[in-house]
C-alpha positions, 0 to 999 in steps of 0.5 A: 214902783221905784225901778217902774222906769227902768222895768218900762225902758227894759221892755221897750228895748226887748219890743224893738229887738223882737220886731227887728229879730222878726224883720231879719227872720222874714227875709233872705240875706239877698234882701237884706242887703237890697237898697232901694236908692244908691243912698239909700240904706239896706236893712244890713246895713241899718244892722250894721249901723245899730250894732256899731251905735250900741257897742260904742254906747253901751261899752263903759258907758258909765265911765267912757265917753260914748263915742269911742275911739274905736268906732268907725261910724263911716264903715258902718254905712257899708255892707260887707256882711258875708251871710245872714249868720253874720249879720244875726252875730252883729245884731246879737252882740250890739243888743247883748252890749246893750242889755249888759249894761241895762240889766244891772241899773237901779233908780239911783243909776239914773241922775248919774251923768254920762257922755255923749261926744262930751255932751252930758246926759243923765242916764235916763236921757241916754236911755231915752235917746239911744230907745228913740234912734233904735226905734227910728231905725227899726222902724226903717228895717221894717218899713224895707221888710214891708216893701220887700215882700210886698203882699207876703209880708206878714204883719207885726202889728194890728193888721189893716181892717183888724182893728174893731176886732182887735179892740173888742178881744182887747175890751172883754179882758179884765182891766189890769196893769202890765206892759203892752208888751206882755200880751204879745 
């Protein structure tokens, strides 16, 4: 129980990983770039974006400052990703950032105090902050995918209509303790 915390948080960053990984796989680098306002972001340029936020978070970040100096978060709002290899490259290396520092946590780790532009966090609060803004944007990333392909789209979740069924093959299982996550 003592690292059920960190176990749980571990997980929830590996769940949206997947649902992004699946969102990029479902689309062209055509649609990946498309924006549907002039102020509006593309899912190439969220990727840009959360890549950008983890490696200037996770870098150091038990003993630097989590907005370096050499993160450009302007430029991160524009796209210039040359294929979907890129894009995946990027995405890859923000998330591979993120679980190098994760990983290796214990629940001794967790009342140490970190950084954020000189606001302190104790870990387990940049923890939960990072998951919330990287769920937010994945959820964006998504909800784009979803527009995009419209009646194509292939859900990630519960599909509608699907619910009762969901549940009863849910219900005639033994009850047990394991992360939502492990059945997917």
């Amino acid at each position: 129980m003592e690292n059920s915390y960190l176990t749980s948080a571990i997980k929830q960053f590996e769940y949206y990983k997947s649902l992004g990984d699946k969102t990029i796989d479902r689309l062209t680098i055509e649609e990946l770039k498309k924006e549907f306002a002039e102020s509006s972001n593309s899912v190439a340029i969220i990727v840009k974006h959360l890549a950008g936020n983890m490696l200037s978070r996770w870098t150091n970040f038990l003993t630097e400052d989590g907005e370096k100096d050499w993160r450009n978060r302007d430029e991160e709002f524009i796209d210039d990703f040359k294929s979907k290899e890129e894009l995946l490259d990027a995405w890859n290396k923000g998330w591979k950032c993120l679980f190098n520092a994760v990983l290796p946590l214990t629940s001794a780790d967790l009342d140490t105090d970190i950084y954020i532009r000189n606001q302190g966090h104790s870990v387990t609060e940049a923890i939960n902050r990072q998951m919330m803004h990287y769920a937010y944007h994945v959820g964006q990333m998504v909800l784009i995918g979803k527009l995009i392909k419209g009646n194509n789209w292939q859900t990630l979740s519960i599909a509608k209509g699907q619910s009762k069924t969901y549940n009863k093959d849910k219900f005639k299982k033994d009850k047990s303790r394991k992360h939502f996550t492990d059945d997917l």
